[in-house]
C-alpha positions as CSV (number, residue, x, y, z in Angstrom):
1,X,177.0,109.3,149.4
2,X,178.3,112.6,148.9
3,X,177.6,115.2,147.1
4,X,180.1,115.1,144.8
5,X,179.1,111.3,143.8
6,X,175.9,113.0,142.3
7,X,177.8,114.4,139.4
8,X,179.5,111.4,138.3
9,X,178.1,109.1,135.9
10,X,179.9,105.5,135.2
11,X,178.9,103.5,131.8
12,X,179.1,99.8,131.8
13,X,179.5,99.7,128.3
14,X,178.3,96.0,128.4
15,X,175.1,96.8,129.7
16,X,174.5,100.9,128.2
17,X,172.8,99.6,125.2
18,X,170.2,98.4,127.3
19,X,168.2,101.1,128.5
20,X,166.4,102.0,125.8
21,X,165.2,98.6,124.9
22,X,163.9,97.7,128.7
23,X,162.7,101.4,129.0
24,X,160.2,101.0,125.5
25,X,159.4,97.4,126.4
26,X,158.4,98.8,129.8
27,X,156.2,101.1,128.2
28,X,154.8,99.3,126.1
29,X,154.1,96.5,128.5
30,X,151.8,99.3,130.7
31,X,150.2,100.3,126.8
32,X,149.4,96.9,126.6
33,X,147.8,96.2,130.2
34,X,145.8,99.5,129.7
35,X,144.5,98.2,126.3
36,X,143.3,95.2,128.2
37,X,141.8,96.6,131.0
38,X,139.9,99.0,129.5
39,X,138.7,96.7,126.2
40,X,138.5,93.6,128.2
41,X,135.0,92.3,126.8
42,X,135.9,93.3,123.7
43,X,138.6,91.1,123.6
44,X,137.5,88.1,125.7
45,X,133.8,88.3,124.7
46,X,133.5,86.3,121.7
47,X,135.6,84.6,118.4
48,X,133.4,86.6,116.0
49,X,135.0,89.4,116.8
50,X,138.7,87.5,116.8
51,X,137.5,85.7,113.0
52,X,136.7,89.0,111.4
53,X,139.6,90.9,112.8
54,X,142.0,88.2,110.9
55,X,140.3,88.0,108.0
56,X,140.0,91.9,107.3
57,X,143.4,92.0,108.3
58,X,146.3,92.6,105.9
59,X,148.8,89.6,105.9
60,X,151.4,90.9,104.1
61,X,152.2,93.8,105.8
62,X,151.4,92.7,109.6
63,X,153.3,89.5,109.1
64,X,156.5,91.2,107.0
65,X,156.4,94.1,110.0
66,X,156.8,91.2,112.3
67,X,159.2,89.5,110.1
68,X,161.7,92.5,109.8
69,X,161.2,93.8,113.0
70,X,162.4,90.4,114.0
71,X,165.8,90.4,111.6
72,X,166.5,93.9,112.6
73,X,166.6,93.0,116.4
74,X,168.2,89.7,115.5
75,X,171.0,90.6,113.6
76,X,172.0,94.2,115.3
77,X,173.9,92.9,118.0
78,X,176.0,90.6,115.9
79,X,176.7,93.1,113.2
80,X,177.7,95.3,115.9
81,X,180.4,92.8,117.2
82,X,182.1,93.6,113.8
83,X,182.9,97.1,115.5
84,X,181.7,97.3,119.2
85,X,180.9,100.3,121.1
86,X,180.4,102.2,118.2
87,X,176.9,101.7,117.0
88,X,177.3,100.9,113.5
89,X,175.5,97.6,114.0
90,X,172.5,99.6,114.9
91,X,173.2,102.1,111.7
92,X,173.9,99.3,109.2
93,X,170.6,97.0,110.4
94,X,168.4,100.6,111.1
95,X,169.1,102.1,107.3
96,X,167.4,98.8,105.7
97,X,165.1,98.1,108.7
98,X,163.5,101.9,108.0
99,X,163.9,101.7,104.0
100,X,162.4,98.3,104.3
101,X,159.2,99.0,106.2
102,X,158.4,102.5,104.0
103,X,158.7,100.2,100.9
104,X,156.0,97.4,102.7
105,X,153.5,100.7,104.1
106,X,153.4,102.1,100.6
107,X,150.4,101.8,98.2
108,X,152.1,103.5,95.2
109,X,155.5,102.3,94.9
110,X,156.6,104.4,92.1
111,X,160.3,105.8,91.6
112,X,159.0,109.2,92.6
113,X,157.6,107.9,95.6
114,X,160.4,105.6,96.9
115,X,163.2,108.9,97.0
116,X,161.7,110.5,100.2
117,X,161.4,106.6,101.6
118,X,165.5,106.4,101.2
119,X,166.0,109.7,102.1
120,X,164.5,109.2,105.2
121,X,166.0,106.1,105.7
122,X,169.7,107.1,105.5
123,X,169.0,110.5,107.3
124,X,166.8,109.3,110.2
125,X,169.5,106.2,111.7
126,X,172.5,108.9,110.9
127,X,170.5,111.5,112.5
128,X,170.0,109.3,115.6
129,X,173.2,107.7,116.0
130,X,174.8,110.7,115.6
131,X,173.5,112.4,118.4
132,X,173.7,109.0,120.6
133,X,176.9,108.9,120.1
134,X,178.5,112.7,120.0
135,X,175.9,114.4,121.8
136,X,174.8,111.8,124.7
137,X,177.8,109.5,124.6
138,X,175.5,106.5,124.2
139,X,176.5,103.8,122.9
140,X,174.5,101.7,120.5
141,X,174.3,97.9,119.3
């Protein structure tokens, strides 16, 4: 390898949007394995602890997180066949995904309450896919 090869980057654009997903899983697998070793009788000691975990626990929002997280993964990909290497499937899944989980978090759900919510939501994917795209040359799902 030369010196020169250093500088050059090639993008299998099959494979680019990738990374990031194996990259968070990654960490997130080691977050996970810390979390056990280091609360390991806590977790395998006893089902008392396991019973009043799930039943303090609130339904709605831990299973509709897992519900939408699951769509949002689901659906990106195919969306994004509609216009590929251009990230739009992740901006048209991410907009709702974000808007979506603000709305299931809130307590007060007032009009007032919900504008910063959608603001956020239509800013926050632009924001990122913008700068994926133009600044990083990235593509996206």
């Amino acid at each position: 390898m030369t010196m020169g090869e250093l500088t050059r980057v090639k993008v299998d654009f099959a494979t680019s949007h990738l990374i990031f997903p194996i990259l968070i899983g990654g960490i997130l697998l080691m977050l996970g394995l810390a979390i056990l070793v280091t609360q390991r009788r806590d977790i395998l000691s006893s089902g008392a602890m396991w019973r009043q975990t799930f039943a303090e626990m609130d339904k709605l929002r831990f299973f509709g997180t897992l519900a939408l997280t699951v769509a949002y993964f689901s659906l990106m990909v195919p969306i994004g066949d509609f216009w590929p290497n251009t990230g739009i499937g992740f901006l048209l899944c991410s907009i709702p995904f974000v808007a979506l989980t603000g709305v299931l978090f809130m307590h007060d759900r007032s009009p007032g309450k919900l504008v910063p919510v959608f603001i956020v939501a239509v800013v926050g994917p632009v924001l990122i896919w913008w700068l994926f795209t133009e600044i990083f040359y990235l593509t996206l799902p």
